[in-house]
C-alpha positions as CSV (number, residue, x, y, z in Angstrom):
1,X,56.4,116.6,124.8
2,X,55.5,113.3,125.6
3,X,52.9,112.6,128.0
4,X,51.5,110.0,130.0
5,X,47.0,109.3,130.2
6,X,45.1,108.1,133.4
7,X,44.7,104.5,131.5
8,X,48.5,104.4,131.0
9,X,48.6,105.3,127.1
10,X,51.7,107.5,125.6
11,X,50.2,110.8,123.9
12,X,52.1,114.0,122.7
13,X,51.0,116.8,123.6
14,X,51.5,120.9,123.2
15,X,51.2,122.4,126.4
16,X,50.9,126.2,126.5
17,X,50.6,128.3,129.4
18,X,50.4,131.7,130.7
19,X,50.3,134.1,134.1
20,X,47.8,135.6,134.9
21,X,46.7,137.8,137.8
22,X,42.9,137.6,139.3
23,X,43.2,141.1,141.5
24,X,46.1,139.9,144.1
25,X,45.8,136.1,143.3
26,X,48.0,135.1,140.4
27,X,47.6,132.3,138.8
28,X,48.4,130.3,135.6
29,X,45.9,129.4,132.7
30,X,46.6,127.4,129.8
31,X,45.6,124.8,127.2
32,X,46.9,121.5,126.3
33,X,46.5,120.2,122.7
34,X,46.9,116.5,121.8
35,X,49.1,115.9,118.8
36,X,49.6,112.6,119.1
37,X,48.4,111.6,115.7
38,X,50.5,114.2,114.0
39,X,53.5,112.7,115.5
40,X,52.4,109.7,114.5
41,X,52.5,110.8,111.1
42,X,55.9,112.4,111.5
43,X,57.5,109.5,112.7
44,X,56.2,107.1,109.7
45,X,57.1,110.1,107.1
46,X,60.4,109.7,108.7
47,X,61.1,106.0,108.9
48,X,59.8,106.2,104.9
49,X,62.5,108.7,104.0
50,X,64.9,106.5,105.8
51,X,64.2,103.9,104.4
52,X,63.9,105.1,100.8
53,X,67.5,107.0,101.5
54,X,69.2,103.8,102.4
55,X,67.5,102.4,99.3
56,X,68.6,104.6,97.3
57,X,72.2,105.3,98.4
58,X,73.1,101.5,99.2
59,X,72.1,100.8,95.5
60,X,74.6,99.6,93.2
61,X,72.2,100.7,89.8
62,X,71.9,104.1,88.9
63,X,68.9,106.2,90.7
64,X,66.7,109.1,89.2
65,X,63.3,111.0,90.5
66,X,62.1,112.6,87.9
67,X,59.5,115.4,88.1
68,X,57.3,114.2,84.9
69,X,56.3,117.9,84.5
70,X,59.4,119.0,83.3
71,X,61.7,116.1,82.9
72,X,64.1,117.1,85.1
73,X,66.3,115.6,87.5
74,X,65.6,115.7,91.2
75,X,67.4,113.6,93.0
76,X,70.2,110.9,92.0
77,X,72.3,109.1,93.6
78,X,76.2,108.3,93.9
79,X,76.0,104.9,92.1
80,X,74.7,107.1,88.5
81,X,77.2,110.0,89.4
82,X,79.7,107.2,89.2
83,X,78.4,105.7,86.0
84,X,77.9,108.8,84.1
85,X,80.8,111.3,85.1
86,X,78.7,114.1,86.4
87,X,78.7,115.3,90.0
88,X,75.2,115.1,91.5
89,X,75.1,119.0,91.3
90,X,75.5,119.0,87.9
91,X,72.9,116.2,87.0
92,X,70.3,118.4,89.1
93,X,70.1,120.9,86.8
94,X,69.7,118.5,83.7
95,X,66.6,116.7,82.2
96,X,66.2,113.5,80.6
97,X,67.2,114.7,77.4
98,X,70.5,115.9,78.4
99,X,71.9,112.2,79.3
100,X,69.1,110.1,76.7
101,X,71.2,109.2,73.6
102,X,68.2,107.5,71.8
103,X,65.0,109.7,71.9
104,X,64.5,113.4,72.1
105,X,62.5,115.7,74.0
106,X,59.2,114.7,72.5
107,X,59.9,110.9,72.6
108,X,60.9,111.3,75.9
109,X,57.4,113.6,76.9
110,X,55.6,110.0,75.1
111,X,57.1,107.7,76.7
112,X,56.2,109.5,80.3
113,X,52.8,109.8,79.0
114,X,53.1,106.5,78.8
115,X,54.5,105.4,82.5
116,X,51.6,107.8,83.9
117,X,49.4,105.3,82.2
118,X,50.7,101.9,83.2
119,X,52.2,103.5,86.5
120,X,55.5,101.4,85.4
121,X,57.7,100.5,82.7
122,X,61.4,98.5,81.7
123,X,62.9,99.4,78.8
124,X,66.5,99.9,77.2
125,X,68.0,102.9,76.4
126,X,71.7,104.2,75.7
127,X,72.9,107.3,78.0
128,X,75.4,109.7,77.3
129,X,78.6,110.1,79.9
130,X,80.0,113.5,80.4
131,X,82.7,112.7,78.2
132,X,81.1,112.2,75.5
133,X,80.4,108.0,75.6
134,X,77.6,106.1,74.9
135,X,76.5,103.3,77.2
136,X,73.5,100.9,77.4
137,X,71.2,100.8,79.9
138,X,68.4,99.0,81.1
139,X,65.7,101.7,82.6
140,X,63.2,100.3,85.5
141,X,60.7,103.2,85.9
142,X,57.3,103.5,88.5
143,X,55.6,106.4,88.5
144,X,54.3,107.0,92.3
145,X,50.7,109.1,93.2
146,X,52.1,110.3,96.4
147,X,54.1,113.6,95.4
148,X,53.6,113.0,91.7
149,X,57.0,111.9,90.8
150,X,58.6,109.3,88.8
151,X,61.6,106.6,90.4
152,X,64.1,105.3,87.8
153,X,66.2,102.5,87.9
154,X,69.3,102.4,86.0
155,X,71.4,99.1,85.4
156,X,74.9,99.8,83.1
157,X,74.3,97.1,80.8
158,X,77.2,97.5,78.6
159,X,79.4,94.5,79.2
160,X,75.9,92.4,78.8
161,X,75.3,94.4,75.2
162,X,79.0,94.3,74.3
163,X,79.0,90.5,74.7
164,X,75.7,89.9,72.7
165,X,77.4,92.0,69.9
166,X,79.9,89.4,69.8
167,X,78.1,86.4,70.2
168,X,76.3,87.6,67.2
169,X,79.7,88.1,65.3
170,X,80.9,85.1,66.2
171,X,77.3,83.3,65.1
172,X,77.5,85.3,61.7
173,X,80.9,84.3,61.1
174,X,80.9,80.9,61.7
175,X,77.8,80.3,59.9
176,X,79.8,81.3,57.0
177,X,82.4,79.5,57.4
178,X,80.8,76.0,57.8
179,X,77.8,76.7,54.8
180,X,80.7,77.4,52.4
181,X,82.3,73.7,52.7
182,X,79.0,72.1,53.1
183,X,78.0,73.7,50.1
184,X,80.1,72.1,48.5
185,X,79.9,68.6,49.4
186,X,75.9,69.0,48.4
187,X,77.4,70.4,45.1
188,X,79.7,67.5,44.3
189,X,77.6,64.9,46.1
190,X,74.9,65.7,43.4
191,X,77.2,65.5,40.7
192,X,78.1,62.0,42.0
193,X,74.3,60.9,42.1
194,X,73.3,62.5,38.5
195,X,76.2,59.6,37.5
196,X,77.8,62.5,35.9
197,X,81.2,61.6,37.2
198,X,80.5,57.8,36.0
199,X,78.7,54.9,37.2
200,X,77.7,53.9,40.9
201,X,76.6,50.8,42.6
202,X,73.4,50.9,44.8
203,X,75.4,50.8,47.7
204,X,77.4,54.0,46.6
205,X,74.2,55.9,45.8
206,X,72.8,55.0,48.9
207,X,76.0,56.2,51.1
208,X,75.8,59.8,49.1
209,X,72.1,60.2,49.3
210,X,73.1,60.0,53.3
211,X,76.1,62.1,52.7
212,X,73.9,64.7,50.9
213,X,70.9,64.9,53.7
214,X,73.3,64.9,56.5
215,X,74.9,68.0,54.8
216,X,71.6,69.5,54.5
217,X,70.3,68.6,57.9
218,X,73.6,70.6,59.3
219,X,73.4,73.6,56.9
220,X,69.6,74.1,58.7
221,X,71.0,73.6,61.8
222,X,73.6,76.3,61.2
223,X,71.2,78.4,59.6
224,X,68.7,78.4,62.9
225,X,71.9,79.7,65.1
């Protein structure tokens, strides 16, 4: 219980008490043990839990701890039930393996070799939903001393990967498209400047020669997309 000192400070104490007799007289002895640091302690470990629970909970990224000893899952949180299909009951009893699309067990047992080094990591990965579909995923792992376990981080990045993919497509594409006419206009404007098609004035040469470099200048330019 809470108690109250002579200079008017707040302590915790244990209070223990018995009765006892003395021949007729009875009277009471006890002890009284000041705990006040231990509930200290509680109170922090407490607010820290809280704290990491509404953390945790509120987030809108997929959450792991890991226990780097065995891989496995130990706690996760709605927001990666959510993304991956499984009920939190059901990720418990997985490891990293189970859900990592991209490395095995032993890349896996690396790359937390690797975190226990660096005490952090990002990465991407690809994870595997319940049904059977692959998503992307960017990982943000730290690896904490107190309890020894390791805090993951996950952010669907499939849209993000999805539109990259095309943007890429799209680059590829229209690079082809556009090299194939201006290859062209280099081809023939070179057969106008060897004189093969006939004979040019100086001015003529000097439009083509502009003609020709402006081609090339935009066939690098496409090139560096």
């Amino acid at each position: 219980r809470e108690s109250l000192r002579p200079d008017g400070a707040h302590i915790w104490v244990i209070a223990r008490g018995e009765r006892m007799r003395n021949g007729q007289s009875p009277y009471l002895r006890g002890t009284v043990q000041d705990i006040t640091e231990r509930k200290e302690k509680e109170e922090r470990e407490l607010a820290e839990k809280s704290r990491y629970e509404s953390m945790v909970r509120g987030s809108i990224d997929g959450f792991w701890m890991i226990d780097p000893s065995t891989a496995r899952l130990i706690d996760v949180n709605d927001a990666y039930c959510e993304i991956s299909g499984y009920s939190r009951e059901e990720l418990l009893k997985m490891n990293i393996s189970d859900l990592d699309a991209k490395d095995g067990p032993e890349e896996t047992r690396r790359h937390i070799e690797l975190v226990l080094e660096k005490g952090y990591d990002r990465f991407e990965s690809k994870h595997k939903k319940k049904d059977g579909t692959i998503f992307d995923v960017e990982v943000s792992v730290t690896f904490t001393e107190r309890g020894g376990f390791y805090f993951a981080f996950i952010r669907n990045i499939t849209e993000r990967k999805n539109l990259e993919r095309a943007q890429r497509d799209f680059v590829t594409i229209a690079s082809h498209q556009l090299q194939t006419p201006l290859t062209i206009i280099r081809w023939y404007t070179e057969r106008l400047q060897d004189k093969k098609m006939g004979e040019l004035s100086d001015a003529q040469m000097e439009h083509l020669s502009e003609i020709y470099h402006s081609a090339g200048d935009m066939s690098k330019l496409i090139t560096d997309l």
